[in-house]
Every structure is written in structure tokens, then in C-alpha cells.
C-alpha positions as CSV (number, residue, x, y, z in Angstrom):
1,X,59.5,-57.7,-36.1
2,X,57.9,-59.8,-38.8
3,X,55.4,-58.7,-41.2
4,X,52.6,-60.9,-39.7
5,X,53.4,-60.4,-36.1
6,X,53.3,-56.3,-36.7
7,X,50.4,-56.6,-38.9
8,X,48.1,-58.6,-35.6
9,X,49.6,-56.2,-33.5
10,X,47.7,-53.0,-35.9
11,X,45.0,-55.4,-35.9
12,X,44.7,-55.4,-32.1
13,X,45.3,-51.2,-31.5
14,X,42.2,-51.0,-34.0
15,X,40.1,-53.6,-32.1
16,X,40.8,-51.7,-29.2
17,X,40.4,-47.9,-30.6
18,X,36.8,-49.7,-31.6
19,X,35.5,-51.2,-28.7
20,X,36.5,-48.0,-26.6
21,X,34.4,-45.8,-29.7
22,X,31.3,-47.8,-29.2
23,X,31.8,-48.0,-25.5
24,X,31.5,-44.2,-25.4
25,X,28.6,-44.4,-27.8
26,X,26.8,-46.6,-25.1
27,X,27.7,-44.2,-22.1
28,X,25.9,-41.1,-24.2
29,X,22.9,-43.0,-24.6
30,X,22.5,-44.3,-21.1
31,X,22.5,-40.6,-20.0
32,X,20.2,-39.5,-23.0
33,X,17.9,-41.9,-21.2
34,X,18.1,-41.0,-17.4
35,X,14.9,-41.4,-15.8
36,X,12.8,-37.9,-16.5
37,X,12.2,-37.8,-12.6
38,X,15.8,-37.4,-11.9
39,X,15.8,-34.3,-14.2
40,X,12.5,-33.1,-12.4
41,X,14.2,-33.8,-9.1
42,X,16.9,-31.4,-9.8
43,X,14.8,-28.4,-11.4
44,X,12.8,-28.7,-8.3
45,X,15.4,-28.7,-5.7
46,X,16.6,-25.6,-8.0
47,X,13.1,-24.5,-8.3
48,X,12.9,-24.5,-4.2
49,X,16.5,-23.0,-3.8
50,X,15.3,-19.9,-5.8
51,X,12.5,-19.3,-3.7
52,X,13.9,-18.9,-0.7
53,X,12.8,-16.3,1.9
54,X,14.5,-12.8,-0.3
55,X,13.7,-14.3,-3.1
56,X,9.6,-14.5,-2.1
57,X,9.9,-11.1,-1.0
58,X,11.2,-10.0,-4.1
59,X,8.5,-11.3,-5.5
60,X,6.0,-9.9,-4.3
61,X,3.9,-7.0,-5.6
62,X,3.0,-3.5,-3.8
63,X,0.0,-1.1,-4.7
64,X,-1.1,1.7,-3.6
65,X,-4.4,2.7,-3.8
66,X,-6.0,6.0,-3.1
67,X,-8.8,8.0,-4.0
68,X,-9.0,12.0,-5.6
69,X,-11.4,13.9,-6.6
70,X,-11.3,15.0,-10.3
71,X,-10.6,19.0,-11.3
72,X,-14.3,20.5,-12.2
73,X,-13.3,22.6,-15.5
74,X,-13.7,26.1,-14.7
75,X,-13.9,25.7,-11.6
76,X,-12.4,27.1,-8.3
77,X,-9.0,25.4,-7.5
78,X,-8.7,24.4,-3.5
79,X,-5.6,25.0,-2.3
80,X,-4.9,21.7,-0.7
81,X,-5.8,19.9,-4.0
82,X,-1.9,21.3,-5.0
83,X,-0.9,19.3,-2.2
84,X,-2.5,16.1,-3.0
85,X,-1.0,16.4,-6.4
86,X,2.7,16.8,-4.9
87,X,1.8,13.3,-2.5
88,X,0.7,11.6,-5.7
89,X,3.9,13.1,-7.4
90,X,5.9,11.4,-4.5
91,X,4.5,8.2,-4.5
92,X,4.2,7.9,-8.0
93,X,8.0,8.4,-8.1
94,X,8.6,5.9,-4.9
95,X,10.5,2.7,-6.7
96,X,9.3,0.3,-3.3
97,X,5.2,0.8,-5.1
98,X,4.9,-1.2,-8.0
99,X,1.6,0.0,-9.1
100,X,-0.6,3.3,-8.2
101,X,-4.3,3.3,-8.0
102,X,-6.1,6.4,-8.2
103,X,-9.9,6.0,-7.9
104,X,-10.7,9.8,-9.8
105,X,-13.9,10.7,-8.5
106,X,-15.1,13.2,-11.0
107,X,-18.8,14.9,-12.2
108,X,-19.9,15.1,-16.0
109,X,-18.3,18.2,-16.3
110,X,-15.2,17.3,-14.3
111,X,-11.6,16.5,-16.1
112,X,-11.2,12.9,-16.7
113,X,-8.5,10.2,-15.7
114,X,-6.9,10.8,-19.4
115,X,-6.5,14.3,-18.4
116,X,-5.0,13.4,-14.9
117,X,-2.6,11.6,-16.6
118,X,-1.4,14.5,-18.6
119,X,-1.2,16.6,-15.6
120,X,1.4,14.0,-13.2
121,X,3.1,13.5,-17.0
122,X,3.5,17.4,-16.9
123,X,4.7,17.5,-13.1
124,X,6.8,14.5,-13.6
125,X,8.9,16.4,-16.3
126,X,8.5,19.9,-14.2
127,X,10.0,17.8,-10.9
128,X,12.0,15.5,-11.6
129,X,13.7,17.1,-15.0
130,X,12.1,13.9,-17.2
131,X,11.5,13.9,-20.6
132,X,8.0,13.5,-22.2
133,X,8.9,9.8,-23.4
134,X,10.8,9.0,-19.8
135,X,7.6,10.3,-17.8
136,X,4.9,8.7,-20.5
137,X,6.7,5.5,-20.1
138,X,6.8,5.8,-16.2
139,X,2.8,6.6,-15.6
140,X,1.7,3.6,-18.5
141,X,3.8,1.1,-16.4
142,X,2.9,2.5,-13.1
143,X,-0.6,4.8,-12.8
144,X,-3.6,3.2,-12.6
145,X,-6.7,5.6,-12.8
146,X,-10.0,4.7,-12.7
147,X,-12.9,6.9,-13.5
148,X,-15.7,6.6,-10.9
149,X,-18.6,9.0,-10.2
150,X,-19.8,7.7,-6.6
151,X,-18.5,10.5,-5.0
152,X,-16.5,10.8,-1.7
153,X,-16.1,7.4,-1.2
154,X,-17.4,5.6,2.2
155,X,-14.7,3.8,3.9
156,X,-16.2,0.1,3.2
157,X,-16.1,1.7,-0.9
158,X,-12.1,2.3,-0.2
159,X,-11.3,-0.7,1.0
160,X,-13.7,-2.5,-1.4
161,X,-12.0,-0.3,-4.2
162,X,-8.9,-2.1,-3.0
163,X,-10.2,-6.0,-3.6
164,X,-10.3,-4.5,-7.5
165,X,-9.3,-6.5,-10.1
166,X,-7.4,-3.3,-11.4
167,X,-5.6,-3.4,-8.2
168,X,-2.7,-6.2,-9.4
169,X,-0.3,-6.1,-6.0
170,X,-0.1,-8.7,-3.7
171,X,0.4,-6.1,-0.3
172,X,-2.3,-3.3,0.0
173,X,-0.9,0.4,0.7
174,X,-4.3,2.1,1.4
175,X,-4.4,5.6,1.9
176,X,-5.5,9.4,1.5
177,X,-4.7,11.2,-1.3
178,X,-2.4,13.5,0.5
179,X,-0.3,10.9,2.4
180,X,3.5,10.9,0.6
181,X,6.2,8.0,1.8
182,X,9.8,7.5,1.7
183,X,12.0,4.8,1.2
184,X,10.9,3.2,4.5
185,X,8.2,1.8,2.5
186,X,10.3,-0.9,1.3
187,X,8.8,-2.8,4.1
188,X,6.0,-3.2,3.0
189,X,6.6,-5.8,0.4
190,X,7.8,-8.3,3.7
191,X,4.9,-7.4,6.1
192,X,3.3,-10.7,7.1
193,X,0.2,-11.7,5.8
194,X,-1.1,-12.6,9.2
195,X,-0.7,-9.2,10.4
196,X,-2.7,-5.9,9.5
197,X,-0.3,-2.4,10.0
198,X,-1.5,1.0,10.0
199,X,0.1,3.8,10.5
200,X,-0.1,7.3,12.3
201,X,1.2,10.1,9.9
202,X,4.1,11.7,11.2
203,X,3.1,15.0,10.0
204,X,4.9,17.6,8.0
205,X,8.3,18.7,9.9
206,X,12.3,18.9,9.1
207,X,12.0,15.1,9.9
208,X,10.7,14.5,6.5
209,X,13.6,13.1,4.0
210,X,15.2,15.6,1.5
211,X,13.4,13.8,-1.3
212,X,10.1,14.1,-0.5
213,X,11.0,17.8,1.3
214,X,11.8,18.9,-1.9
215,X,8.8,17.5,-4.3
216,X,6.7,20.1,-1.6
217,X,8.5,22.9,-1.9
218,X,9.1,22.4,-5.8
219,X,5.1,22.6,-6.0
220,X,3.9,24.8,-3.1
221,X,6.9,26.9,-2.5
222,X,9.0,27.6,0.8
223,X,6.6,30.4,2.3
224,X,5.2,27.7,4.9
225,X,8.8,27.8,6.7
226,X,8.6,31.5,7.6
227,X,4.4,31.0,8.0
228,X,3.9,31.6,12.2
229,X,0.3,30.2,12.0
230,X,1.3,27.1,10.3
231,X,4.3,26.5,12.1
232,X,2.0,26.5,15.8
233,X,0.0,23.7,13.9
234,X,-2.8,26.5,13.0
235,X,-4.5,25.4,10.8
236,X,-2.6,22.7,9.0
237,X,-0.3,19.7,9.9
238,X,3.3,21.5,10.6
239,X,5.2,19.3,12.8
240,X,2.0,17.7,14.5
241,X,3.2,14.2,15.2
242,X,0.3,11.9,15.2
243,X,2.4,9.0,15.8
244,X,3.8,9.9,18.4
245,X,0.9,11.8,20.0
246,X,-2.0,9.6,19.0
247,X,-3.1,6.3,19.5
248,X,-6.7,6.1,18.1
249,X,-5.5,7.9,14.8
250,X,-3.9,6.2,11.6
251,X,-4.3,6.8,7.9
252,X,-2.3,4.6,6.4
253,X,-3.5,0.4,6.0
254,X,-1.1,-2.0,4.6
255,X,-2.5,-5.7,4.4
256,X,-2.1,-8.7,2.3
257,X,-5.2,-8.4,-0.6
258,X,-6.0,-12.3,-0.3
259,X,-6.5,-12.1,3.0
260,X,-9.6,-9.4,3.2
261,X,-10.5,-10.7,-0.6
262,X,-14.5,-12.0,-0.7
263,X,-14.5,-11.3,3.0
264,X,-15.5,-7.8,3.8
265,X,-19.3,-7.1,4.9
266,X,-20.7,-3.9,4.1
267,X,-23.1,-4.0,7.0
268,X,-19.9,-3.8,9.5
269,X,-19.0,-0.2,7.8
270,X,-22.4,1.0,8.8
271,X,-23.9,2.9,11.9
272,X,-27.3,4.4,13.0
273,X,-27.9,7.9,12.1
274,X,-30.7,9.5,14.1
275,X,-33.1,9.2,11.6
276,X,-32.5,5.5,12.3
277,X,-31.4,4.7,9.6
278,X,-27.9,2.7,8.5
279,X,-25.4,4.4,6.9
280,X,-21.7,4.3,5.7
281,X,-19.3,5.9,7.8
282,X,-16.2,8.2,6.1
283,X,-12.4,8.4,6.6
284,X,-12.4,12.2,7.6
285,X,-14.9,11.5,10.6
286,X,-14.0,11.9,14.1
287,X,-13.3,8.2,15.2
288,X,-14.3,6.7,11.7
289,X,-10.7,4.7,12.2
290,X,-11.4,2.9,15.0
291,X,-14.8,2.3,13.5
292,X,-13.1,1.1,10.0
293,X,-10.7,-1.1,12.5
294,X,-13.6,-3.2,14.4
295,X,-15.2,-3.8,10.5
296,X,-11.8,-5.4,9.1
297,X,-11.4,-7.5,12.2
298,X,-14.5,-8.9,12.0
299,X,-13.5,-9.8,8.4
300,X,-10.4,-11.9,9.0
301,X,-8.7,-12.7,12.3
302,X,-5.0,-11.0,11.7
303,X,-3.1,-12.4,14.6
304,X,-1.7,-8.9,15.6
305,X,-3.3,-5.0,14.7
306,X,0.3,-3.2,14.4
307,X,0.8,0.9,14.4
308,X,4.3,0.5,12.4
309,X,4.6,4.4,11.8
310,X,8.2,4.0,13.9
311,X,8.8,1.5,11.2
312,X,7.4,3.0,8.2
313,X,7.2,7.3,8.2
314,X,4.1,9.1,5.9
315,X,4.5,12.7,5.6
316,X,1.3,14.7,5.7
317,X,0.8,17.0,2.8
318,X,-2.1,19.2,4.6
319,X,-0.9,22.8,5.4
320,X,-4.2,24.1,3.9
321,X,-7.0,25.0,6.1
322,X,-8.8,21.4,7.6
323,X,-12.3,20.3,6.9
324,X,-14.4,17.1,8.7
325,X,-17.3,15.7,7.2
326,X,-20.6,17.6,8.1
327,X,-23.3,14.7,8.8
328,X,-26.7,15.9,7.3
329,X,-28.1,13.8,9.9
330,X,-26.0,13.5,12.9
331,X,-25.1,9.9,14.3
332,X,-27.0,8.2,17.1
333,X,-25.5,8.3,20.3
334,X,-25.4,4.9,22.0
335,X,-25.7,7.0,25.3
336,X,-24.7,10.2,26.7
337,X,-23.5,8.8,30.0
338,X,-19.4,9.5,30.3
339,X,-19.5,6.4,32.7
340,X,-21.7,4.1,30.1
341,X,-19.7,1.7,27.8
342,X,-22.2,2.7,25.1
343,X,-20.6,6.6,25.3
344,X,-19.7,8.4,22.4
345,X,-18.6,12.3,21.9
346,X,-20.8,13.6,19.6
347,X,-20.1,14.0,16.2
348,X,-17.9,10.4,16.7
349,X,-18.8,7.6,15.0
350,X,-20.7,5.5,17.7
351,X,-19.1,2.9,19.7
352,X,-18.5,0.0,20.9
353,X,-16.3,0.7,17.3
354,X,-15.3,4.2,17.7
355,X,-15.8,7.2,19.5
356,X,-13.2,8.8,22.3
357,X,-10.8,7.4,24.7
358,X,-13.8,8.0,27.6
359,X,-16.0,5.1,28.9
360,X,-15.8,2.1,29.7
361,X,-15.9,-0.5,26.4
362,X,-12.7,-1.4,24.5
363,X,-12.2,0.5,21.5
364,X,-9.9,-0.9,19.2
365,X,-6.9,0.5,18.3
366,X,-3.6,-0.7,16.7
367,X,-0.9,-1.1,19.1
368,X,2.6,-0.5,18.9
369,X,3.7,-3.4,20.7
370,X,1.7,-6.1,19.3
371,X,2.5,-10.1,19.9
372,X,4.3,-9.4,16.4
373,X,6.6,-6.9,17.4
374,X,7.8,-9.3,20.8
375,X,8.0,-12.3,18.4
376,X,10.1,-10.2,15.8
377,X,7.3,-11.6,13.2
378,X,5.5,-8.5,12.0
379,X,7.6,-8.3,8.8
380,X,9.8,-11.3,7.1
């Protein structure tokens, strides 16, 4: 080939190599400058992907949120306050609450919520084998106390305690003290927020799972197994079944916070007394649930009232001797008629929002067999 022919032909390769360089070049900067919409397109539709249904449910938060009354220093120990400590203990540990509550009702002279915390940090490590920094850590992401000096409080207080701004879940698990739950709470956290669940305690028996069994016996010992009295049901909770026996009795709520938030009336939680006066009604009253039931429905309209105690067991902590709230001044019957809807048993919280299964009015109740449960909606 001759010199000039071979040196065009260099000439052309590097034209080429060139034009291909700067055609790249332009390719780069036309992506550099896609539309910022496109982008936004695709983050959302990623955005919307990781959102779906699990994901939600993962998402959202579950308190529970109780109320106990403080250790008076000095003072005599009841028996069943051991109990309520081992319930605590249990749902403290449960990994399906994200946050506990504990409303400490205490005197001037009673132990504070700082010394409450000590006491689960010192049962946590006597249990469950922790160290003091593992159980430290657990209770300052975890335990919630509140010092309060109200005194028992009324049931509108509870569930008024529970629209807190301390109280950071999304679902609502309210309940007594002694009430301790197993992993079937992990329903919780998908329980639709158009439907309100309670549930009937399935008492203390060989049902309960080994877990919580054993957080009992750690702290009260195993003498209630070979204990006659107890075992008949005399005078504690051994095997009575209240979700299967009972319909009018629950003490467990589980709700969605923003739908009772700025909602609840105070004059719904109250009834005549027969001084004729109105006055807050408590959770260890005879009928007080159905009472508490009729004041939350009048608050929002869930579309179904569901017992879910098949769905979700809690385990009575209560072997120790019973007490019911003695009324100073006793309630106001609406009549004493059997036959009248206005009927109430003494000592019940009056109707048409409480009281027996006798007469004639509706009391309201949480079924088992709400329109959720046919529709397969009552959790998602």
C-alpha cells in the first residue's frame, strides 16, 4: 500500500474512534438529564411495591397498656400483687408488644415508677437468666411507666389513659394487670381498624403454653397444682374458662388508637348512684363490661364487636382470693321488675348498658360470630 493511501486510511479509523467517543459522551448526558418525574415514577411504584399488605402489617405498632397499683413501703404485700408482677413479666417479655404501658398508681409514700423498674429489671434477670445490661436495655426500649396518683382508675380513665401521647402504638392491647398472653398475640398487629375485639380470659389451666406456664411457677411456685380448693375454682381462676363459658364477660380490648382518638365522652362511662348522683363505673364491677361496651360504641361505629379469645388466648394470673368493688353508694336500679327492660341485678351496673342476661332490653355483648368472622375480615 502506498504511504498516502495508508496514511487516509489511519486518518479515517481515528475519525471514526472520535465520533463514536463523543457519541457516547452525548448518550451519558441525555440520561443525566431524564425527566425528574420518570425517576419519581419509579421510586413510587417501588415506594407502593414495598407497602404491600405484610409489609403494612409489619409496620404497624402494638402497645399494651395496663394499670398497677404502686408497692406502699412498709407495707403489707397482697398476695396476688406477685401475680400481677409475673403477667407484667410475661408480657413485658412477649416480642408481638412493642411497647408496655404501666399507668403506677401510687400514694406519697408508695415506691415510684423508677423503683418499678428496678424490680421487672431484677425479675427479668431472676426469669429469664439476663444480664443487668441485657434486661436494662430491654425495659428502656420497651416499659413505659407513668406515675399517676388518681387511684383505681375508672374505666373511661383506662381507656382515656390509652389515647396518651406516651402511648406510641398504632393497635391498643388494653387490659388488667394480671392478664399474661402468648404468641397468639401476633394478631393483633393485623386486626382491622374497623373492628373492636375483646376477649374472654381463658383462665389459668394446662392449656396455657409452657412459656408463660413457666414465668408462674418460677414466681409463685408449683403448690397451686396439688392445691384441691384452687383446683375446684375456689377461690381463684384454676381452669375456669370464661371464653368458653361466658358471653357478657371479656377483659381484654384491642382497637386501633385513631379510631377512639378525640372521640370518647366521659358522660357515657357514667351511671346514677342512688344518691342520684353520676358517677364513673369500674372494670372489677359486676356488668361494668357491657356497660364499658355500650360507651365505646357510642364513640365510633366499628362495623363488627368480635369476642376473638378462640383467636387470641390470655391466661389469668388470679389464684389469690377475689375481691369486687364495694360501691359506697350502691347503683340505682332502673327497676326491679325481672320482666321490665329497665331490670338490673343488684350490685350490676344499670342497664340498658349492663346488668344480667334477664329482661327484656339488648345488652351488648361481643359476639363470636360477628359479620367479620363470616366475611374472613376481622384481621388482614
Amino acid at each position: 500500500m502506498r504511504p498516502n493511501c495508508r496514511s487516509r486510511l489511519y486518518s479515517l479509523v481515528l475519525f471514526v474512534l472520535v465520533a463514536y467517543c463523543l457519541w457516547q459522551q452525548h448518550e451519558l448526558d441525555h440520561l443525566r438529564e431524564i425527566d425528574g418525574s420518570e425517576y419519581k415514577n419509579i421510586n413510587q411504584a417501588i415506594a407502593a411495591e414495598s407497602h404491600s399488605p405484610q409489609s403494612a402489617t409489619h409496620d404497624t405498632k402494638v402497645s399494651y397498656v395496663t394499670n398497677f397499683w404502686a408497692k406502699v413501703k412498709g407495707g403489707e404485700i397482697h398476695p396476688h400483687r406477685r401475680e400481677v408482677e409475673a403477667a407484667l413479666l410475661a408480657n413485658i417479655h412477649n416480642p408481638h408488644f412493642d411497647q408496655v404501658v404501666v399507668y403506677l398508681d401510687r400514694e406519697d409514700n408508695a415506691e415510684s415508677c423508677l423503683d418499678f423498674r428496678q424490680a421487672m429489671s431484677d425479675l427479668s434477670r431472676q426469669v429469664f437468666s439476663m444480664t443487668a445490661g441485657e434486661s436494662n436495655e430491654l425495659l428502656t426500649n420497651k416499659l413505659k411507666c407513668v406515675d399517676v396518683k388518681t387511684g383505681q382508675p375508672s374505666y373511661y380513665q383506662m381507656f382515656n389513659n390509652a389515647m396518651a401521647e406516651v402511648v406510641t402504638g398504632d393497635v391498643i392491647v388494653l387490659a388488667n394487670a394480671d392478664m399474661a398472653f402468648d404468641d397468639s398475640m401476633s394478631l393483633a398487629r393485623s386486626l382491622n381498624p374497623e373492628v373492636l375485639a375483646v376477649l374472654g380470659t381463658s383462665g389459668f389451666s394446662n392449656k396455657m403454653t409452657a412459656n408463660i406456664k413457666n414465668i408462674y411457677e418460677e414466681m409463685m411456685g408449683t403448690d397451686y397444682i396439688t392445691d384441691v380448693e384452687q383446683r375446684s375454682g375456689h377461690p381463684g381462676s384454676w381452669e375456669i374458662d370464661s371464653c368458653a363459658e361466658l358471653i357478657f364477660s371479656w377483659d381484654t380490648w384491642i382497637f386501633h388508637k385513631s379510631k377512639l382518638m378525640g372521640r370518647l365522652k366521659e358522660a357515657n362511662f357514667k351511671r346514677l348512684s342512688q344518691t342520684n348522683e353520676l358517677v364513673p363505673f369500674y372494670m372489677n364491677e359486676n356488668g361494668a363490661e357491657s356497660a364499658a361496651l355500650w360507651a365505646i360504641e357510642q364513640s365510633y361505629p366499628f362495623s363488627s364487636t368480635y369476642n376473638a379469645c378462640d383467636r387470641i388466648q390470655s391466661w389469668h394470673f388470679h389464684l389469690a382470693p377475689k375481691t369486687h368493688k364495694v360501691r359506697e353508694a350502691p347503683w340505682l336500679q332502673g327497676s326491679k321488675d325481672v320482666h321490665s327492660p329497665m331490670f338490673s341485678p343488684r350490685g350490676f351496673v344499670p342497664k340498658p348498658w349492663g346488668g344480667s342476661s334477664q329482661g327484656r332490653a339488648p345488652h351488648p355483648f361481643a359476639r363470636k360470630d360477628p359479620n367479620c368472622v363470616g366475611s374472613d375480615s376481622c384481621f388482614l
